[in-house]
TORDO-292466 format. One record per residue (C-alpha): x, y, z negated; chain; residue in one letter. Coordinates in Angstrom, 3 decimals, always signed. Layout:
<sites>
- X;Y;Z;A;A
...
</sites>
This chain:
<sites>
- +31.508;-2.763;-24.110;A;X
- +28.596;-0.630;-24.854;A;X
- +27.600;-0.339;-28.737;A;X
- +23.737;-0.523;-28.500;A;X
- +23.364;-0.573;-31.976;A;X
- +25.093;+3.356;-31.734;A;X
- +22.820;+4.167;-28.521;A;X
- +19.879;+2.572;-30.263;A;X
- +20.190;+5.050;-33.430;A;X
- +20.547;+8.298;-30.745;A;X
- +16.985;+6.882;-29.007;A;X
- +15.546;+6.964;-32.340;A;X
- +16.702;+10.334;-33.327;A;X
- +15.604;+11.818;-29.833;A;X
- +12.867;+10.177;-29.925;A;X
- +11.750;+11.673;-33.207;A;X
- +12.766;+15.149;-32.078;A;X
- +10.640;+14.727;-28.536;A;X
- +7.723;+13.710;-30.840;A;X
- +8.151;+16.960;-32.926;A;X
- +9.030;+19.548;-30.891;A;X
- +6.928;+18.157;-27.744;A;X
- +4.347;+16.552;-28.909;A;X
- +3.462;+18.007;-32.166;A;X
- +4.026;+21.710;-31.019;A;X
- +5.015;+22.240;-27.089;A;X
- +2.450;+20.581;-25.651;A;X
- -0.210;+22.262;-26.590;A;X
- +1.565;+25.854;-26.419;A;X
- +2.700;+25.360;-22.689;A;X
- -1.089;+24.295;-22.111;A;X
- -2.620;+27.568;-23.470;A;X
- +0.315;+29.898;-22.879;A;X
- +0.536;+28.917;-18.812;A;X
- -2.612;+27.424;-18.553;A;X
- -1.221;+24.198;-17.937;A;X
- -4.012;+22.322;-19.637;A;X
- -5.874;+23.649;-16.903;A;X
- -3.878;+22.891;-14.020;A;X
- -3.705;+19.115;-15.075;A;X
- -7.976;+18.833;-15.595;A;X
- -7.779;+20.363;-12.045;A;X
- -5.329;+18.003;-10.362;A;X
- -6.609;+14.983;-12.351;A;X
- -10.138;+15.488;-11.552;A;X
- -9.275;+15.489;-7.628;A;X
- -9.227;+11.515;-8.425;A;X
- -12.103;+11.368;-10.724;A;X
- -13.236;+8.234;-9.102;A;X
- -9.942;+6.329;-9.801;A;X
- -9.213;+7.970;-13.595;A;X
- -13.229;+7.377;-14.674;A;X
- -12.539;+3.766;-13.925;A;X
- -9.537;+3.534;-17.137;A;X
- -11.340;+5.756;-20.120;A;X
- -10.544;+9.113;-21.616;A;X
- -7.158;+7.789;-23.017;A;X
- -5.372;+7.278;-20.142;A;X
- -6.574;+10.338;-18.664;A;X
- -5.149;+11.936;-21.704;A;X
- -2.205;+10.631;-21.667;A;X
- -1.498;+11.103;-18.048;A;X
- -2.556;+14.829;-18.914;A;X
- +0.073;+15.303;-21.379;A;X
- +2.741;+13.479;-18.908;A;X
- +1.783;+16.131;-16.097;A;X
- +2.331;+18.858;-18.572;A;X
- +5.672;+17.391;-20.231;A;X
- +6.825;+17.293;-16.527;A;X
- +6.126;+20.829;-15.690;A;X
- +7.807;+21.895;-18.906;A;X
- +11.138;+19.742;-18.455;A;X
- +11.631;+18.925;-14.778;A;X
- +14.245;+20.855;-12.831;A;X
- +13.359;+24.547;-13.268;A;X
- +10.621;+23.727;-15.560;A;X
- +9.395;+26.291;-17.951;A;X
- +11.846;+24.978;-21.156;A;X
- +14.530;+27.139;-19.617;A;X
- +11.808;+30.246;-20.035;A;X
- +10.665;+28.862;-23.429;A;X
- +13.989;+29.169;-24.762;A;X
- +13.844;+32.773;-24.537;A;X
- +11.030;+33.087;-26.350;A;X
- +10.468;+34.228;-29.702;A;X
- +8.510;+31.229;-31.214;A;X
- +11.285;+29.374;-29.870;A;X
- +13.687;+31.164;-31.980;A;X
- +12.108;+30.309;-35.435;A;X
- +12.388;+26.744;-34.929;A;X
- +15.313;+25.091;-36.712;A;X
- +18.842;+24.847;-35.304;A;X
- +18.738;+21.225;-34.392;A;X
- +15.455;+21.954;-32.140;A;X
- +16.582;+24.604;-30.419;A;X
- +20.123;+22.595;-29.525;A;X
- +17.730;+19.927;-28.374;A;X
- +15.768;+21.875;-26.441;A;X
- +18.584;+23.519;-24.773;A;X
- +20.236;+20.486;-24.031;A;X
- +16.958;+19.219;-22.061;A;X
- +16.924;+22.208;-19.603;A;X
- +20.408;+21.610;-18.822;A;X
- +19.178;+17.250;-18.168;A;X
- +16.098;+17.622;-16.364;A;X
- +13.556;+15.352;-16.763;A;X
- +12.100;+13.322;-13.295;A;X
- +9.906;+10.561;-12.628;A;X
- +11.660;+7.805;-11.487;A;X
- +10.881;+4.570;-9.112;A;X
- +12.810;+2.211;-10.058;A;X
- +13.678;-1.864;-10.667;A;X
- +15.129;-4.110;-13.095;A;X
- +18.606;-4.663;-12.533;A;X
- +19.594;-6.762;-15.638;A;X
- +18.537;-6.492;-19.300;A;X
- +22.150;-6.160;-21.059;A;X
- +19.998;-5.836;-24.715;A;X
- +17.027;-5.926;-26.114;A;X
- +14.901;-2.804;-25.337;A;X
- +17.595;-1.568;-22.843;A;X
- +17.103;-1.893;-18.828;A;X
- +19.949;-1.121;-16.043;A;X
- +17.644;+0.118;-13.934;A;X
- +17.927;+1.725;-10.092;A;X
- +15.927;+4.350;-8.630;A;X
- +14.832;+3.057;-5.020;A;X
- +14.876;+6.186;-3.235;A;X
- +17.910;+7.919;-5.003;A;X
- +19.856;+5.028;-5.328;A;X
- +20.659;+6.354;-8.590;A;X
- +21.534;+3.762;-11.858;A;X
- +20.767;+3.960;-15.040;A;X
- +20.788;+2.767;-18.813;A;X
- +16.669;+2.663;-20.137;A;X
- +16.214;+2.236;-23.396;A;X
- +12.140;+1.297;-23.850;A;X
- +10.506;-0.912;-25.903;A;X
- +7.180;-0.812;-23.826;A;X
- +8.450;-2.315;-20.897;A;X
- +8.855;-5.913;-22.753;A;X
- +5.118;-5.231;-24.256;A;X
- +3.742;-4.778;-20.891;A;X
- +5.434;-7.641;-18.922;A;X
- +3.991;-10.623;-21.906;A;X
- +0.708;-8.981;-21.067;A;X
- +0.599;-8.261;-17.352;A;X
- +3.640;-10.713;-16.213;A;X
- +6.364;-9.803;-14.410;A;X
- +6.813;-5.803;-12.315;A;X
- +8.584;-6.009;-8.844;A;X
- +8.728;-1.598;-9.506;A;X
- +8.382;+0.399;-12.213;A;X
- +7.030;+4.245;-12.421;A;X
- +7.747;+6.509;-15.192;A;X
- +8.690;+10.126;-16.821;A;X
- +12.484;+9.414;-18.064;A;X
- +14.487;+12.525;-19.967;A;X
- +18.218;+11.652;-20.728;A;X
- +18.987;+12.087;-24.679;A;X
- +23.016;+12.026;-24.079;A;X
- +23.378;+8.291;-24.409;A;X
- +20.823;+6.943;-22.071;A;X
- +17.761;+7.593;-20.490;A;X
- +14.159;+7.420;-22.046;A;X
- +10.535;+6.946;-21.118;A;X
- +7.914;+9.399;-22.197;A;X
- +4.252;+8.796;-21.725;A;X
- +2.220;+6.215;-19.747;A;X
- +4.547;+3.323;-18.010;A;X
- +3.601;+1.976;-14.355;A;X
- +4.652;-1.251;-13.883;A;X
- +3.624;-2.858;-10.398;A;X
- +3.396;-6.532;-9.644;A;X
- +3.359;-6.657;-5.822;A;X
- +4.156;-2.742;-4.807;A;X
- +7.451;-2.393;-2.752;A;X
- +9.754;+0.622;-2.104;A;X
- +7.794;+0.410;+1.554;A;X
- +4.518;+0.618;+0.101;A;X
- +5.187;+3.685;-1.773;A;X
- +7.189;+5.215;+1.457;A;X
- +3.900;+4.925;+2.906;A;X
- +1.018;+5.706;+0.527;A;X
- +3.870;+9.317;+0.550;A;X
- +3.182;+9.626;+4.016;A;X
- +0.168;+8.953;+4.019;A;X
- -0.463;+11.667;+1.500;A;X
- +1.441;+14.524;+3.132;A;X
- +2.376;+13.660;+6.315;A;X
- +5.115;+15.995;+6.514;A;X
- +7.574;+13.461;+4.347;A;X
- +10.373;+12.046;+6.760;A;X
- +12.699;+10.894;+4.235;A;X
- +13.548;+9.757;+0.459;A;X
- +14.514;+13.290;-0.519;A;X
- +11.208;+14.664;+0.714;A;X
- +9.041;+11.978;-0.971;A;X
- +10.972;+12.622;-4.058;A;X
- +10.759;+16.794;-4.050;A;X
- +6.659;+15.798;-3.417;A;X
- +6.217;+13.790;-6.177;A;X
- +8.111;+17.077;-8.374;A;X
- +5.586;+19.031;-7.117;A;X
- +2.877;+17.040;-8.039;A;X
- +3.336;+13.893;-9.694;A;X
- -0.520;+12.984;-9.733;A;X
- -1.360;+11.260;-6.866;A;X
- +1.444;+8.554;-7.511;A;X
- +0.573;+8.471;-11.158;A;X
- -3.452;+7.198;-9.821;A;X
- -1.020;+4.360;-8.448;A;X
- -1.956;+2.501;-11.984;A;X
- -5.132;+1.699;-10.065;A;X
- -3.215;-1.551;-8.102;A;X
- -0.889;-2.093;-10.441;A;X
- -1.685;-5.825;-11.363;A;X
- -2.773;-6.562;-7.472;A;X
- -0.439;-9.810;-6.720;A;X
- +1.260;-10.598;-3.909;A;X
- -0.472;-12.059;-1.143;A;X
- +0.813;-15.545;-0.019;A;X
- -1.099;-18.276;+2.413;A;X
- +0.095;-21.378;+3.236;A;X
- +3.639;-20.575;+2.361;A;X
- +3.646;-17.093;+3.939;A;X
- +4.016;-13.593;+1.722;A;X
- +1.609;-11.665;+3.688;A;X
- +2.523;-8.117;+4.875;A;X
- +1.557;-5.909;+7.988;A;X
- +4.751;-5.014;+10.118;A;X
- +4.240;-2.839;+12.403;A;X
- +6.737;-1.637;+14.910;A;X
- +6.160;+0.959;+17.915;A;X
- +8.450;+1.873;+21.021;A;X
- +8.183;+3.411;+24.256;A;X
- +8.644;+0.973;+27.415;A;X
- +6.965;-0.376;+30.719;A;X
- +5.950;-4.110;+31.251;A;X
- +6.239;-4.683;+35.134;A;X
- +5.012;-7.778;+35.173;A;X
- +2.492;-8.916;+32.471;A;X
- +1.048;-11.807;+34.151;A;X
- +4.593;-13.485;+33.756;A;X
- +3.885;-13.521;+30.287;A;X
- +1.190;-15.797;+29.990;A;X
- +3.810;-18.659;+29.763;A;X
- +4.610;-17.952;+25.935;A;X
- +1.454;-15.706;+25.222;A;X
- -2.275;-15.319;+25.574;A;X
- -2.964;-12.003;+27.637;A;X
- -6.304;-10.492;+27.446;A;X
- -7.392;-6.490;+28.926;A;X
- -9.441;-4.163;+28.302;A;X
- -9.028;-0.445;+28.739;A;X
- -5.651;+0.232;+30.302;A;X
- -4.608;-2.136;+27.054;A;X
- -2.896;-5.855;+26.953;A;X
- -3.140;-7.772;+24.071;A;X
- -0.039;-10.109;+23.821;A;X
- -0.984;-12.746;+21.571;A;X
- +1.814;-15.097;+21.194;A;X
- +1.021;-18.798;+21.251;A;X
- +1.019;-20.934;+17.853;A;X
- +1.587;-17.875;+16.263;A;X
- -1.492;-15.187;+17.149;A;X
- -3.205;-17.283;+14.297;A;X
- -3.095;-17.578;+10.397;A;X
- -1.285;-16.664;+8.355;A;X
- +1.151;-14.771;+11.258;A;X
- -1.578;-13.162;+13.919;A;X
- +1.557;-12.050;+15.941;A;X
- -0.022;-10.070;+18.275;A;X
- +2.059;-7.339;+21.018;A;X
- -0.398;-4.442;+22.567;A;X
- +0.718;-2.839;+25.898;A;X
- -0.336;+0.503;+26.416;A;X
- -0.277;+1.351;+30.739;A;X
- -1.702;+4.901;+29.998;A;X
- +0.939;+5.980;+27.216;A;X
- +3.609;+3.015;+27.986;A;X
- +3.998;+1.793;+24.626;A;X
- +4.374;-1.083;+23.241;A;X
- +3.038;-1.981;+19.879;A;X
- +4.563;-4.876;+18.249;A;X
- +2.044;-6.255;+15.027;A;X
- +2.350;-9.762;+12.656;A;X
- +0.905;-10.155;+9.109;A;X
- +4.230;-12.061;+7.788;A;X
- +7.985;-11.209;+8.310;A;X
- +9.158;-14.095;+10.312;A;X
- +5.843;-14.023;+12.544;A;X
- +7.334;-10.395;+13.437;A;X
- +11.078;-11.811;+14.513;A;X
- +9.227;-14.583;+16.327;A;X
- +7.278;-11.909;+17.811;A;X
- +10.115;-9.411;+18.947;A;X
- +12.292;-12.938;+19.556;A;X
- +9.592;-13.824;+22.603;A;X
- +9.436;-10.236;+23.624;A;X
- +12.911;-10.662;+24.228;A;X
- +12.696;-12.965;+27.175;A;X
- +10.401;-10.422;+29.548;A;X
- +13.122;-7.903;+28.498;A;X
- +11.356;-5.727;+26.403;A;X
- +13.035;-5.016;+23.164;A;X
- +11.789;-4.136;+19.794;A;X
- +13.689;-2.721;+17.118;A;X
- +14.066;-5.732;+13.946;A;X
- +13.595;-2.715;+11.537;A;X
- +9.855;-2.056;+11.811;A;X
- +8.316;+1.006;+11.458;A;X
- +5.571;-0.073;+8.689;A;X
- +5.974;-3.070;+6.171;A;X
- +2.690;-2.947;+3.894;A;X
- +1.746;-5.348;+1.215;A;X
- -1.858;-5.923;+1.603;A;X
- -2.220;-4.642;-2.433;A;X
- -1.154;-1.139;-1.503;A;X
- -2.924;-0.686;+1.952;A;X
- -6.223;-1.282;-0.143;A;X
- -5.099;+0.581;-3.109;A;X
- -4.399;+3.587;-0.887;A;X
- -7.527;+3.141;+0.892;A;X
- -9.147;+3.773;-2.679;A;X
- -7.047;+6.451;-3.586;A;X
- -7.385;+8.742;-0.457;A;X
- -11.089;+7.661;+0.215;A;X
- -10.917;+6.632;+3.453;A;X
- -10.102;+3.710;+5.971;A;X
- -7.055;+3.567;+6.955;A;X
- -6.311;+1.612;+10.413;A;X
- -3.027;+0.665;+11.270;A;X
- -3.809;-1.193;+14.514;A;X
- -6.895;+0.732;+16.542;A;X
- -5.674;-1.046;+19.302;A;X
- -6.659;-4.377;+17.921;A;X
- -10.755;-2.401;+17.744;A;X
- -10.957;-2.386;+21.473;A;X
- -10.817;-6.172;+22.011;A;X
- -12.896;-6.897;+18.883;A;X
- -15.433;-4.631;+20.366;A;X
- -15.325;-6.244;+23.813;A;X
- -14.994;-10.025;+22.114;A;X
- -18.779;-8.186;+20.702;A;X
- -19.582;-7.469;+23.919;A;X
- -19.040;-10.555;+25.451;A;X
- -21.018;-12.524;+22.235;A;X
- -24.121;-10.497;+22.965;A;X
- -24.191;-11.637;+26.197;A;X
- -23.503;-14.694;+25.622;A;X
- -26.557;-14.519;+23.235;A;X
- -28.833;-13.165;+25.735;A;X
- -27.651;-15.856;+28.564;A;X
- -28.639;-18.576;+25.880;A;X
- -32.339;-17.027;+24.932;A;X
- -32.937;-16.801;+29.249;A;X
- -32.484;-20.678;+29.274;A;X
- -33.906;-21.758;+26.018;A;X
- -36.950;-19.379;+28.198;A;X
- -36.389;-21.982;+31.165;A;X
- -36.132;-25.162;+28.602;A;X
- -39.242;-24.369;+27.189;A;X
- -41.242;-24.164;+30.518;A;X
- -39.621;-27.514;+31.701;A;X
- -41.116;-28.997;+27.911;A;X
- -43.682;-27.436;+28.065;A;X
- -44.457;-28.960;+31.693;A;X
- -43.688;-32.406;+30.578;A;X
- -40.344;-31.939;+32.566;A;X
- -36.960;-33.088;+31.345;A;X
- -34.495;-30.107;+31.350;A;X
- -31.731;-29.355;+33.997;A;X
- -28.766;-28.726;+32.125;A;X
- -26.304;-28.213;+34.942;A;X
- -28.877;-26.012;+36.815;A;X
- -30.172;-24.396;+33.627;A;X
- -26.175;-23.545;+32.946;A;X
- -25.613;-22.550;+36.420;A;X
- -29.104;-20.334;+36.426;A;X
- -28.249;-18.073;+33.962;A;X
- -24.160;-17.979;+34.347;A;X
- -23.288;-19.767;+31.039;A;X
- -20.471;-22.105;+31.191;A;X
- -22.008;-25.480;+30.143;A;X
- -19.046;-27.966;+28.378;A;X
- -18.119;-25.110;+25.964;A;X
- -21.678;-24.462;+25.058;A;X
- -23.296;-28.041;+25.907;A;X
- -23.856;-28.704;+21.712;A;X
- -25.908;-25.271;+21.310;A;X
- -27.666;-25.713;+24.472;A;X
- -28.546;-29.409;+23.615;A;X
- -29.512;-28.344;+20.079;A;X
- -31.590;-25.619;+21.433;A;X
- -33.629;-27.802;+23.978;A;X
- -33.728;-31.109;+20.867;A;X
- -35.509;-28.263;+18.811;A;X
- -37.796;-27.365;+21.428;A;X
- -38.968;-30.705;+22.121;A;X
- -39.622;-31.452;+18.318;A;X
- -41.969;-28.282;+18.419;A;X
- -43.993;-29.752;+21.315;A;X
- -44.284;-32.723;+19.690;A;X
- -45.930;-31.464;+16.610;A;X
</sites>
């Protein structure tokens, strides 16, 4: 049985040594001494847009994070600090302190809630290390009354020999997912294949995740039911015979591309939709919840064309916008899906232009005292009269009312 009360008292005392030694004298030497003032304004300001949008205090504090990170993280500059002569006049119980931090490096940390076993203290797990831990922080209650419930938390944590501890700003997300920060990571540096790489990138530089704050109360997205979120799978394969397909989905073309739509499920709040690729033989498997996706790769099934159940992409609509923001710049996930909008344009602009030749023919019939010929009017101009008969009839009623006049 832990004795919280004992661990409490150690978090106290550590936390009043972190406060003197870091706060009240470190902070500012590492900034001057290595420039590290500096090199925070510099990495900061690359997301000016996002950090304008909270105030000088959180860019401060998120400064002094950055640099508390360089100075304590795994070969940070405490171990060189320690050799240093200002080091050297500080009293016993600092220096033993400081020592003991190079020897714990400090890390940011993704993690969630596993239980509260106390008051103030958090069994948390890292998401990418796997990693558990004991957090002892008082902020994290403070921020949940007045934000709600985090689904993933993002913070600085240094170990004082008991338990782990927070130091600076706390991210607490409502909707983000270990996915969603998997990709905003890759998204960043493309080169990131794995946990351990995401992880070594955000020890090189913590600042793009730390801009993160920006969608940190974005909900969840649910309609009629549904948690929305893009999954997105691709794999190579042929489709011999598309046309077979038509029995469980709606196939369109354009380009050397089918679009797979799958019936009673291409529409809200699922839009599971397949693309086949004939240049590149792909096939692109897309839905906007998790069970349209199984229905999706469920159907595919049947014509023998098999898609993984682990997607490649599973992205909460809160981070693919929050990224978006970020990184400044669009992000499409399914360019496919562009060349049938386009064409769908296409085909309304025609369909435009076929209506404006007859309402031309309507009005010279009015005009002429002449009832209009809908079916030969239709048939004229190569517009397919039932699904358009209301326009068409609205078109020539407005016409007549002008005459009239």
């Amino acid at each position: 049985m832990e004795d919280f009360l004992k661990i409490k008292k150690a978090c106290e005392q550590n936390t009043a040594l972190s406060v003197a030694i870091l706060d009240r004298f470190l902070l500012s030497y590492a900034a001057e001494k290595d420039k590290l003032g500096k090199e925070a304004d510099q990495r900061l300001n690359v997301y000016k847009h996002i950090t304008e949008k909270f105030g000088r205090q959180w860019f401060d504090m998120l400064k002094s994070q950055y640099i508390i990170h360089r100075l304590m993280k795994k070969g940070g500059l405490i171990t060189k600090y320690l050799k240093h002569a200002a080091i050297n006049n500080l009293e016993e119980n600092k220096r033993d302190w400081m020592a003991f931090q190079s020897e714990n490096p400090w890390r940011f940390s993704f993690s969630e809630v596993k239980s509260q076993p106390e008051k103030d203290f958090y069994q948390m797990e890292d998401v990418f290390s796997g990693d558990n831990y004991l957090l002892y922080s008082p902020s994290i209650k403070d921020i949940v009354s007045r934000d709600g419930e985090k689904e993933l938390w993002f913070n600085l944590i240094g170990y004082n020999g008991t338990c782990w501890q927070t130091y600076g700003p706390l991210s607490g997300y409502a909707s983000f997912s270990p996915d969603d920060i998997f990709f905003f990571a890759t998204e960043l540096n493309s080169s990131i294949e794995d946990e351990a790489g995401l992880m070594a990138d955000i020890d090189k530089n913590p600042v793009p995740y730390m801009m993160l704050f920006a969608g940190s109360t974005q909900p969840s997205v649910v309609h009629e039911g549904e948690r929305l979120v893009m999954v997105i799978s691709e794999q190579d394969g042929a489709i011999a015979k598309v046309q077979e397909m038509e029995r469980d989905f709606n196939v369109s073309y354009t380009g050397g591309v089918y679009r797979l739509g799958l019936k009673d499920w291409e529409v809200s709040p699922h839009f599971s939709v397949a693309y086949y690729n004939e240049k590149s033989q792909t096939v692109q498997a897309t839905a906007l919840t998790e069970k349209g996706f199984e229905s999706l790769i469920a159907a595919l099934d049947k014509y023998d064309v098999k898609i993984e159940k682990n997607a490649d992409i599973y992205l909460g609509p809160s981070m693919h916008n929050t990224a978006a923001e970020i990184l400044k710049r669009e992000i499409e996930l399914m360019p496919l899906e562009l060349l049938f909008e386009q064409e769908n344009e296409e085909e309304m602009d025609e369909q435009l232009q076929k209506l404006n030749e007859l309402a031309g023919l309507a009005i010279a019939d009015v005009t002429a005292e002449k009832e209009p010929d809908l079916e030969a009017l239709a048939a004229q101009v190569g517009i397919d009269l039932e699904s358009n008969r209301h326009v068409i009839e609205k078109i020539i009623t407005d016409l007549k009312d002008k005459v009239s006049r």
